[in-house]
C-alpha angles and dihedrals in degrees: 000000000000091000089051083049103052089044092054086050100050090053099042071056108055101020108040129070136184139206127196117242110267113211123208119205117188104208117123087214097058089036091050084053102043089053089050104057089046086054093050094043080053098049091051103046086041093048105019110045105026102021095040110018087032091218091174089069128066116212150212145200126223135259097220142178130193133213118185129188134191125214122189148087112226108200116202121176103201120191084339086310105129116199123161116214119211127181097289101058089039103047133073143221094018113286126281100057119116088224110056134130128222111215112232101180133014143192112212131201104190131200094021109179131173108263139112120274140155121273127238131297103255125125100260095055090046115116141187099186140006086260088071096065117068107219115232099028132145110203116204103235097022128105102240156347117302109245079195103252143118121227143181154084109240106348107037128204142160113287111231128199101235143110098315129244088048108226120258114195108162089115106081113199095237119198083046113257098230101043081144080089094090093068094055118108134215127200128201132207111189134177137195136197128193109198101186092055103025095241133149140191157179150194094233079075118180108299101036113094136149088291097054097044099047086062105030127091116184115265114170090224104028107030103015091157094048105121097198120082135189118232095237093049085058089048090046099047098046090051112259134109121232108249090041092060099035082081082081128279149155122262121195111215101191118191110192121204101190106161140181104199090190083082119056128287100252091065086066100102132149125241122217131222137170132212132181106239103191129002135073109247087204098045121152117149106091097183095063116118117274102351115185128355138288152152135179124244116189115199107204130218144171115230117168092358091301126110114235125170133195116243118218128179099202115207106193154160113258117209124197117193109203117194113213126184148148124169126195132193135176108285117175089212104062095037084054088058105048084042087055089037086058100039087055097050089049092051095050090050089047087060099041094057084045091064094041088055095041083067095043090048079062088068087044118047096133090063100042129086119190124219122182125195 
């Protein structure tokens, strides 16, 4: 009997075959509906999925590197010192980084030397005695460590042990001594690899040779390729304006590697856009607390057998050059799979609206006919 069974079973198995009952309801309204909601499954898996979302394609992001180099002379005349400021003294770290930041103003403490001296004048160094000032402490925001006594002629304050003279930088250059700055250039040389396809590229993209380079200077409708930008383009695109963010800021460079390798490989071209990071273009309010951006940089030197240093407090302009990409190609997997993936949406609507129809074929018997194949 079990083996009957199983027998039976195998060929119910391989030689029968079944087919729902298909209903057909003959109502413009539900027909127009029905119609409708297939439209609409189709439209999506058509648009959507393969237009839009491009599911007949795989894709891959890029391996990439960055070189960067600065071009310009900046020219101050301090207190009737003239001193000019190419890219070596402006820009830090060294040259070649895709994060660095170009000083546009400074504050500078010459001729530091280890020593003992007395701090600034502000009321919480200001002292009266010795007893007002605790031997052995650090202050946060002081210079140095407290050697416990109090001197002075006239305005007395804690002597410190630090690089001596203290700096003093309340008095912030303004306008901004290096608005030169604006007229410096920076060129970019970026290159992208896309593992998954082989494929390399680069921002000197064809077309764009010595010649080229010695006279361009990048403009986002004129000269969109053009790899090298001036610094108060830069300001201007990512919506600041230059003595605003002189004060010291963030600027985002994108380059956005967004490729279709279906085509062929020399439409593949980066596009170039610009964001400020930190700072407020409309700021106004001087007193809030940390405006701008800042940090200090000391150059050491021996003179008479004793080590001195200059002090400088760099405000600056911090760029940030952020690589994007994504590239996609024809691949038969994964168009496979959004064709299954539509077929079975549409398959799971198509049923929906059966069984919809099967309950409204209840209200109208006298207008339905059944077939059943």
């Amino acid at each position: 009997r079990e083996a009957g069974y199983i027998t039976n079973a195998l060929s119910d198995f391989f030689f029968k075959y079944e087919t729902p009952r298909q209903v057909l309801v003959r109502n413009r309204r539900v027909g127009v509906v029905c119609r409708l909601i297939q439209l609409g499954v189709l439209a999506y898996i058509i648009g959507w999925v393969f237009i839009y979302e491009k599911g007949y394609q795989s894709t891959d992001t890029a391996v990439s590197s960055v070189f960067t180099k600065m071009k310009g002379v900046g020219y101050t005349n301090v207190d009737g010192e003239e001193r000019v400021w190419d890219m070596v003294d402006y820009v830090f770290p060294e040259q070649g980084d895709s994060s660095f930041v170009v000083m546009t103003n400074y504050i500078i403490t010459k001729g530091q030397k280890m020593g003992k001296c007395p701090e600034l004048t502000e009321p919480r160094y200001l002292c009266n005695s010795d007893s007002d000032c605790e031997r052995g402490i650090i202050e946060r925001t002081g210079h140095g460590h407290m050697t416990g006594k109090c001197v002075g002629n006239t305005t007395k304050t804690c002597e410190v042990v630090a690089w001596c003279p203290v700096e003093d930088d309340h008095a912030i250059p303004d306008p901004a001594l290096l608005m030169s700055a604006e007229n410096y250039t920076l060129f970019i040389k970026n290159s992208v690899t896309f593992p998954a396809y082989g494929v390399k590229r680069s921002n000197l993209v064809e077309g764009i040779d010595n010649q080229y380079i010695k006279s361009c200077v990048y403009d986002p409708t004129t000269s969109p390729l053009c790899p090298i930008f001036r610094l108060g383009d830069l300001v201007q695109l990512s919506g600041f304006n230059f003595a605003t963010i002189a004060k010291g800021g963030a600027i985002g460079i994108v380059i956005d590697w967004t490729c279709n390798l279906d085509y062929d490989q020399s439409e593949c071209k980066p596009v170039y856009t610009f964001h400020g990071l930190y700072g407020n273009p409309n700021e106004i309010d001087m007193a809030r607390a940390s405006v701008g951006y800042n940090f200090r940089y000391a150059k050491h030197y021996m003179e008479d057998k004793q080590e001195k240093r200059t002090l400088l407090k760099v405000f600056g302009i911090r760029f940030d050059i952020i690589v994007r990409s994504v590239a996609r190609k024809f691949d038969i997997i994964p168009t496979l799979t959004a064709i299954g993936s539509g077929v079975g949406i549409f398959g799971v609507v198509s049923l929906a609206i059966l069984h919809i129809l099967s309950g409204i074929s209840k209200h109208t018997a006298s207008q339905v006919g059944y077939s059943i194949s």
